[in-house]
C-alpha positions in Angstrom: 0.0 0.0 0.0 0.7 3.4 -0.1 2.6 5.3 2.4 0.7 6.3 4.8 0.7 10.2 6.0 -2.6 9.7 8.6 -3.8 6.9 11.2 -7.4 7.2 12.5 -8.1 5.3 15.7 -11.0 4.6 17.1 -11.3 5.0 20.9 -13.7 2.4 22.8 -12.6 -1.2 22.8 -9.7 0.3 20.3 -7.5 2.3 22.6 -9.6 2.1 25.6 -10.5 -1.1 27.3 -14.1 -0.2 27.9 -15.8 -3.9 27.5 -13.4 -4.1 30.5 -14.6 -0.8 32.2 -18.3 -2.5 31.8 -17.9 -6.0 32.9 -16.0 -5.0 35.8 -18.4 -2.3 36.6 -21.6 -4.7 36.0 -19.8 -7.2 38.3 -19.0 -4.9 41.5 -22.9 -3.9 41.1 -24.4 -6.9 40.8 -22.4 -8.6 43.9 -23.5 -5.5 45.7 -27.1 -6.7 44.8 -26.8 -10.0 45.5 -25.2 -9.6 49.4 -28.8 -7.6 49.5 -31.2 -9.9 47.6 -30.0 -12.8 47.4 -30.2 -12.8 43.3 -27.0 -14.0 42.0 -25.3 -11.4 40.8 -24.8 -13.5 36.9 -28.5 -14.1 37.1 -29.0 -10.1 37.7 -26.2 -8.5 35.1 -27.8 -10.8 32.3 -31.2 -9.3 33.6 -29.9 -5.6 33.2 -28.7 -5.8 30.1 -31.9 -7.1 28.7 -33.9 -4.5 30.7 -32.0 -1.5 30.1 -31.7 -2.5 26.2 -35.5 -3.0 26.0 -36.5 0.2 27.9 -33.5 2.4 25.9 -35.2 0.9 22.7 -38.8 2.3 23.3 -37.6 5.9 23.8 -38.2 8.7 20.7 -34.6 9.4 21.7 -33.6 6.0 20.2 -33.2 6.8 16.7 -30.6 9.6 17.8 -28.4 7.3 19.7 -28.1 5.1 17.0 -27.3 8.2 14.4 -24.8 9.2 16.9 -23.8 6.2 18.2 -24.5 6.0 21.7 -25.1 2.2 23.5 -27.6 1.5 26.3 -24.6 0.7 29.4 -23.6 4.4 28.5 -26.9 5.7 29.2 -26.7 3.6 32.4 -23.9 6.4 33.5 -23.7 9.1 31.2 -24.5 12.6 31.9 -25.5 13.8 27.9 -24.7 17.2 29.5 -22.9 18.5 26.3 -23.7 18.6 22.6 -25.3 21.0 20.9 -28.4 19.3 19.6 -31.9 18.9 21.8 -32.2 15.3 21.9 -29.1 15.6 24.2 -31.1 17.4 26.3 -34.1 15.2 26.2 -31.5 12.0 26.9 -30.7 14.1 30.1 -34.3 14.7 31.4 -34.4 10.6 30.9 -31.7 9.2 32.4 -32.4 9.4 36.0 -35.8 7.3 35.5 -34.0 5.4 32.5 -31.2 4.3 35.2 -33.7 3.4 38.0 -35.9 1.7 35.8 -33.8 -0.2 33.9 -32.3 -1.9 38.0 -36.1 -1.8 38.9 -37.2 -4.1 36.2 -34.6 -6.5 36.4 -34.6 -7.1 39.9 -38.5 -7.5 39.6 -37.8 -10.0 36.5 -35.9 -11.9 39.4 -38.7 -11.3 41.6 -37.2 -8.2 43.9 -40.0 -5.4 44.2 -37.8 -2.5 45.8 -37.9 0.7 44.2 -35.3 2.2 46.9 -32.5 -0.2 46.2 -33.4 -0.1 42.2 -32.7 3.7 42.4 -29.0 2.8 44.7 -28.0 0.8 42.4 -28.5 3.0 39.4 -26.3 5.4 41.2 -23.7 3.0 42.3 -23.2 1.7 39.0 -22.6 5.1 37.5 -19.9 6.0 40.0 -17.9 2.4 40.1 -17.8 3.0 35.9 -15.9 6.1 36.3 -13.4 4.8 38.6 -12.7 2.3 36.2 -10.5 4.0 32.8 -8.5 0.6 31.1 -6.6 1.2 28.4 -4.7 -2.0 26.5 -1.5 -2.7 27.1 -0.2 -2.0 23.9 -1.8 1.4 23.4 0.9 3.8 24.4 3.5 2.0 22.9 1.9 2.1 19.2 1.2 5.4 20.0 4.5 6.8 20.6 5.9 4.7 17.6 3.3 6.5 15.9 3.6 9.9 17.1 5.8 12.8 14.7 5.9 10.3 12.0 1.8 10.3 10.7 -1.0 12.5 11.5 -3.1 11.2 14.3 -7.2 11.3 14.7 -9.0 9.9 17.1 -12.4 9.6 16.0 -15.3 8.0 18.2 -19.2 7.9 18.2 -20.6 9.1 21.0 -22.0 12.3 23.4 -19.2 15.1 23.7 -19.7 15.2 27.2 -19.6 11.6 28.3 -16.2 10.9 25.1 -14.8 13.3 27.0 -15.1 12.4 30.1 -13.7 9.1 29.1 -10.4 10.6 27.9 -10.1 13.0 30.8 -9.8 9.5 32.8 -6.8 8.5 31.0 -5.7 12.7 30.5 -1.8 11.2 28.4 -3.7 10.1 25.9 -5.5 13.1 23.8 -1.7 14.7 23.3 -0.8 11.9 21.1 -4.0 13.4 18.5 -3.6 16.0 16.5 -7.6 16.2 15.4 -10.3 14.5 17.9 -13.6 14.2 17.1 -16.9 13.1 18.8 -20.1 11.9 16.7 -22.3 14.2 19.5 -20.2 17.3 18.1 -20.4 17.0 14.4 -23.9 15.9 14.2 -23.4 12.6 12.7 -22.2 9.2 13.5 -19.9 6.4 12.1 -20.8 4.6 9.4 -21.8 7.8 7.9 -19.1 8.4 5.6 -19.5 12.8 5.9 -17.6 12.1 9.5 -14.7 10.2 7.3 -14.9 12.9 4.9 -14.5 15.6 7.2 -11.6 13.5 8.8 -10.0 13.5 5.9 -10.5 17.5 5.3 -9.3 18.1 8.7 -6.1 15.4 8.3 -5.4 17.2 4.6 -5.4 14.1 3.3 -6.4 11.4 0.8 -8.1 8.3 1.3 -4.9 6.5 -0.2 -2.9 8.0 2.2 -5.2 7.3 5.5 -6.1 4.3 7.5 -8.9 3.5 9.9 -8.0 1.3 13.1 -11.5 0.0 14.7 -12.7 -2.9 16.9 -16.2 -2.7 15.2 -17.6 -3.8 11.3 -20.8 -2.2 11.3 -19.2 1.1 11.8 -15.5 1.5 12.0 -14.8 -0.4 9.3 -18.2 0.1 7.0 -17.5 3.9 7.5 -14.0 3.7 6.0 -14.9 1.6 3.1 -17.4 3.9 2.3 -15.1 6.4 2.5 -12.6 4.9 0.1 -10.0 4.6 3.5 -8.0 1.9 4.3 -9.6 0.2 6.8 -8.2 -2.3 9.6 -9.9 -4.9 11.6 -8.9 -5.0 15.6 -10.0 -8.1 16.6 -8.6 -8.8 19.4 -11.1 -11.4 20.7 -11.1 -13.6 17.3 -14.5 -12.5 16.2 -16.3 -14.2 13.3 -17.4 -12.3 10.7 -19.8 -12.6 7.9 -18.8 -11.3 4.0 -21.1 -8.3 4.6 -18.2 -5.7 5.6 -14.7 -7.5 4.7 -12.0 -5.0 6.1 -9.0 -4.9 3.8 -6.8 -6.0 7.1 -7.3 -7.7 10.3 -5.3 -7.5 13.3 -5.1 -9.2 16.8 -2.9 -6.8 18.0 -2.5 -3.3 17.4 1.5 -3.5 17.2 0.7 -5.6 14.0 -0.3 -2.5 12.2 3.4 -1.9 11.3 2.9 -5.4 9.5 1.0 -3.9 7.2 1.9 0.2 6.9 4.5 2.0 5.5 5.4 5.6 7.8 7.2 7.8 7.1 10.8 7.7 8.8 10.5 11.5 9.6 7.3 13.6 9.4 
């Protein structure tokens, strides 16, 4: 391939570990519950998930977070005090109910009717998530590899006030970047390809001369090809994939990207 003069990175489950940040938050919750209840805490996480997706689902805000990219676990902690546009405001008039509901209704799947603890809970969970900022091993040490050699962009889906609070948890890491952006901010989401295009404006470059590094096919990786960017897999967990989005590469590690791109020696 070309050399390349840019490297976009996504950020969750790219750079930062946040299936990590979930698990381990969904965990420390749920045990919490189960001293209290009894309900094993396994038996309550798979119950949460299934709640808060259901309940996140049947909100007019729904069709927003999916443009923008914004999961139901992140509603179960975000504060959507940021951005621009007035769904964000609506998705912060909703969360509080959205967070106690979503506890409520699993604990009453498991046959727990207490309102009180739903709501302590909800509150808990948000608080243990934002102690807990992972980012992979290998992260830094790409990055300063990286660094002075190719443009950097970081560029993730999601509300401009919660994206950020994510990075302000792990504060070494935005210096690496010479571009971010957030979904929330510009209005539209990956796959949409106007967020590659105006990565590519604000990079100065070409499509040939930029890659995409993303953990996710249906929008890292769908977005780039879209875009006429070279895009590379992260699979770190050996994923199967169908043959509806093929990445041009795919990587279990992100130190294998030098495997496959040619930088620069000075930049």
């Amino acid at each position: 391939m070309a050399v390349v003069k840019a490297v976009c990175f996504d950020l969750d489950d790219t750079l930062l570990w946040d299936e990590r940040s979930v698990m381990e938050t969904f965990q420390a919750v749920c045990r919490k519950a189960e001293e209290a209840t009894g309900v094993k805490a396994e038996q309550l996480e798979e119950a949460v998930r299934r709640e808060a997706r259901k309940l996140y689902e049947s909100y007019e805000t729904f069709a927003f977070t999916k443009l923008i990219g914004i999961n139901p676990f992140e509603g179960l902690w975000a504060k959507f005090d940021g951005g621009d546009q007035p769904e964000f405001r609506k998705l912060q008039q909703l969360v509080p109910a959205y967070r106690r509901d979503s506890w409520y209704n699993a604990l009453l799947s498991c046959g727990v009717d207490d309102a009180k603890l739903a709501e302590e809970l909800g509150e808990l969970f948000a608080s243990e998530r934002r102690v807990r900022p992972y980012t992979y091993e290998e992260t830094f040490n790409v990055l300063n590899e990286l660094k002075g050699k190719v443009k950097l962009l970081l560029l993730t889906n999601g509300c401009p006030s919660l994206q950020q609070e994510k990075l302000d948890g792990v504060p070494e890491l935005v210096p690496y970047f010479d571009e971010v952006i957030i979904s929330g901010s510009f209005g539209r989401g990956k796959p949409d390809v106007s967020i590659f295009k105006h990565a590519l404006e604000l990079l100065g470059t070409t499509p040939q001369e930029t890659v995409m590094v993303g953990d996710k096919l249906t929008t890292d990786i769908k977005g780039a090809l879209s875009a006429g960017i070279t895009s590379i897999w992260i699979n770190r967990d050996g994923k199967t994939r169908n043959d509806e989005i093929i990445p041009e590469y795919e990587i279990r590690h992100l130190s294998e990207l030098f495997e496959i791109i040619q930088i620069p020696s000075t930049f």
